[in-house]
Every structure is written in structure tokens, then in C-alpha cells.
C-alpha positions in Angstrom: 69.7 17.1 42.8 67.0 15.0 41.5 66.1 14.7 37.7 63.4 16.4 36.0 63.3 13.0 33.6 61.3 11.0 35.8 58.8 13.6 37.0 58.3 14.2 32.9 57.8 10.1 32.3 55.2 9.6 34.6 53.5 12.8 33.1 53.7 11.6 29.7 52.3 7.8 31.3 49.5 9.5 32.7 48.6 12.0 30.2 48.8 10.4 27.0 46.2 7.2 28.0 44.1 10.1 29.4 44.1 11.7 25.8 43.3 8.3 24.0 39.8 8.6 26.1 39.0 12.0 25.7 39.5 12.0 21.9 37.1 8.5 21.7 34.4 10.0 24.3 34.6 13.8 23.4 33.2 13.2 19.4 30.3 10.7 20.9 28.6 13.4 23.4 29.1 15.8 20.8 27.2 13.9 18.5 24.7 12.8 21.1 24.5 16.6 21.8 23.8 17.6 18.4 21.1 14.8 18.0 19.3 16.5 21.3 19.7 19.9 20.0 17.9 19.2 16.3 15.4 16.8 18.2 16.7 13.9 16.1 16.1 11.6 19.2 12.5 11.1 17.9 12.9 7.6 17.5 13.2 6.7 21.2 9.8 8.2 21.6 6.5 6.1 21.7 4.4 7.0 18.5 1.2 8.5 18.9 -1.8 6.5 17.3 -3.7 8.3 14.9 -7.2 8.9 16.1 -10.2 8.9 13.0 -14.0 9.8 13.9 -16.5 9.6 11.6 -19.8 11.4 11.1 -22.6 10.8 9.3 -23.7 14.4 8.4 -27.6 13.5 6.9 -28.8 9.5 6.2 -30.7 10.9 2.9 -27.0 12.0 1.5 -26.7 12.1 -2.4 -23.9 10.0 -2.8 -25.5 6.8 -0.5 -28.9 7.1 -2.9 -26.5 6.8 -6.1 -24.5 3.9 -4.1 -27.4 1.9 -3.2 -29.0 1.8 -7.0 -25.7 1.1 -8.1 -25.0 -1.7 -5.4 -28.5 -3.2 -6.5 -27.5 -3.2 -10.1 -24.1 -4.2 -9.3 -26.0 -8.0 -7.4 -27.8 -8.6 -11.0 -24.2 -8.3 -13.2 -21.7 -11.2 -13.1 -18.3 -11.8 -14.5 -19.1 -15.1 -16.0 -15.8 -16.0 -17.7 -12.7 -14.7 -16.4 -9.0 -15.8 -18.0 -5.8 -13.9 -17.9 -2.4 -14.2 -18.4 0.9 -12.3 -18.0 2.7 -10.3 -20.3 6.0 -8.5 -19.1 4.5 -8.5 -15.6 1.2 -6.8 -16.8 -2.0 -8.8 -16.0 -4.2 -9.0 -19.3 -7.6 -10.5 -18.9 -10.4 -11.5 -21.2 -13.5 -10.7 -19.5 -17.4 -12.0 -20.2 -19.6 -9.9 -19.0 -23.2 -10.8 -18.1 -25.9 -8.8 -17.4 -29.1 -10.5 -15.8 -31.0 -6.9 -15.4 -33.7 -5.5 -17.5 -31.9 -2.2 -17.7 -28.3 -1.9 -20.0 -25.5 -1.3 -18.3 -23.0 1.6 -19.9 -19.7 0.6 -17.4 -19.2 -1.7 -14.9 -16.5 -1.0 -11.7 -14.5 -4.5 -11.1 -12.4 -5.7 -9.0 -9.2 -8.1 -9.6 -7.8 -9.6 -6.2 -4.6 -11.5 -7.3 -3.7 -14.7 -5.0 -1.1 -17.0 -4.3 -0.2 -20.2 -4.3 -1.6 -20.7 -0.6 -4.6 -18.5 -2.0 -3.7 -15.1 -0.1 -4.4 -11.8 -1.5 -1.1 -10.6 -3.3 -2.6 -7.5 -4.6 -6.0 -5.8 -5.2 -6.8 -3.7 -8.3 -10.4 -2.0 -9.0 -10.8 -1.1 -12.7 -13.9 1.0 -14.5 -14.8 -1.3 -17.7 -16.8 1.3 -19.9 -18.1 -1.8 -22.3 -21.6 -1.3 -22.4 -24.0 -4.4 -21.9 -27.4 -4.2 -23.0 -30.1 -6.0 -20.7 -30.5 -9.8 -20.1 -27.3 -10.2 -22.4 -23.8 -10.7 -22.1 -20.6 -8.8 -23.5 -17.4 -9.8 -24.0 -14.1 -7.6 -22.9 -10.6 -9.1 -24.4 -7.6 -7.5 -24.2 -8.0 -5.8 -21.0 -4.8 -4.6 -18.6 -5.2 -4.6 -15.5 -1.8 -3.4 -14.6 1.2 -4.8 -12.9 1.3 -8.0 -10.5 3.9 -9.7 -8.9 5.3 -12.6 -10.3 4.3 -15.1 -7.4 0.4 -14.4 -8.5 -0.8 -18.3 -9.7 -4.9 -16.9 -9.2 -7.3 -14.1 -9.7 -10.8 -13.6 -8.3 -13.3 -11.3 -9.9 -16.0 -9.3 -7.9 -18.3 -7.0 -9.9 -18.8 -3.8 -7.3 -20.8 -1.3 -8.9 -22.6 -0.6 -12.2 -24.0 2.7 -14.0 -26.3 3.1 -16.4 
């Protein structure tokens, strides 16, 4: 009568390399599966561009009459003198203003664009300087911060954008 040994060895040969697999490959489709189910697979989709349209609701609009004074104003005002240094990573400038219109000027909107040493923009900051300057005169601003810039900054240009009286 033959053994029931053998018959149980090649069982066990077979059947325990068959487990090693399922229990490696089972865990990974369920996790795959739960990915699918919560729609976590997002990634592997193409995103969608986002689509802006602008419309120019009336050309006599409030807001482009106050811009256009204020750009117009803003071509007569210079930033004449213009040094800063850092303190703690904070950007402090002293600031000559000069104002070559007849009308006085009660704040000026400027704007700091911080460069590099192969003169690209770093950073961009626009700050509201509410120093008034009186007409054909100019006005000093010291101690102004501008805020925080990186320490790789080596130069700042100045750009006066807007002015209100």
C-alpha cells in the first residue's frame, strides 16, 4: 500500500510557493481597488486648462477714468534716489520722492522688483507710500519696509505706478 507522505510533500511544494504569491499580489489589487473606488487615480488623468474670458461691460467705466488721471499723474512723479539695505531679511529703503506736477500729491503706489545677481526678478512688492509731496518739489521717505526678500537679492528697481491727490 502506497504512502500518504509523498502525496502530502508535493502538496505542501505546491501550495506553500502558491501562498507566498497570493499574500504579495492580494494586498496590491486591494489597494489598487480602493484607489479606483475613492477616485484617488486622479493623477493619471490629463488636467483640464482653465479657460478665462474677459468682458469689457461699458468703455466710460468709473474705475478706468480714476486709472487714467492717476496713470497721467503717476508719468510726472519719479523716485529719484532710491537706497536700501537688509535688516533680518526685511528690505528697508530710503526713498526721494519727486514730484514734477503742478498739483500735490497725498500717496504715491510703488513698486520694488528685487533682482539678482544675473539681474532677474527675484520678487515683486507694490507698496502705498501715503507721504504727501507738494507740487514741483520733492520729499523724502526713510525708514520704509518693504517686507521680506530673499537673501540672493544684490538689486532693486523702483517704478512709480499710480498717484492720488
Amino acid at each position: 500500500m502506497p504512502s500518504k507522505r509523498g502525496k502530502k510533500s508535493k502538496f505542501k511544494k505546491v501550495l506553500i510557493p502558491v501562498l507566498k504569491w497570493a499574500s504579495a499580489i492580494i494586498p496590491v489589487c486591494a489597494f489598487i481597488y480602493i484607489l479606483y473606488y475613492y477616485k484617488q487615480l486622479d493623477f493619471l488623468k490629463p488636467k483640464e486648462q482653465v479657460k478665462t474670458e474677459t468682458k469689457v461691460l461699458a468703455s466710460g467705466d468709473s474705475l478706468q477714468v480714476g486709472m487714467g488721471g492717476s496713470e497721467e499723474l503717476a508719468a510726472q512723479i519719479h523716485v529719484t534716489n532710491n537706497e536700501w539695505h537688509q535688516v533680518g531679511g526685511l528690505a528697508i529703503h530710503n526713498v526721494l520722492i519727486e514730484n514734477t506736477s503742478s498739483t500735490p500729491v497725498k500717496s504715491v503706489e510703488v513698486e520694488f522688483k528685487y533682482l539678482n545677481d544675473v539681474q532677474a526678478v527675484v520678487t515683486s512688492k507694490v507698496i502705498t507710500i501715503k507721504t504727501p509731496v507738494p507740487a514741483k518739489k520733492t520729499a523724502k521717505v526713510a525708514g520704509l519696509s518693504v517686507g521680506y526678500v530673499n537673501n540672493s537679492v544684490v538689486g532693486c528697481d523702483v517704478k512709480v505706478l499710480s498717484a492720488r491727490m
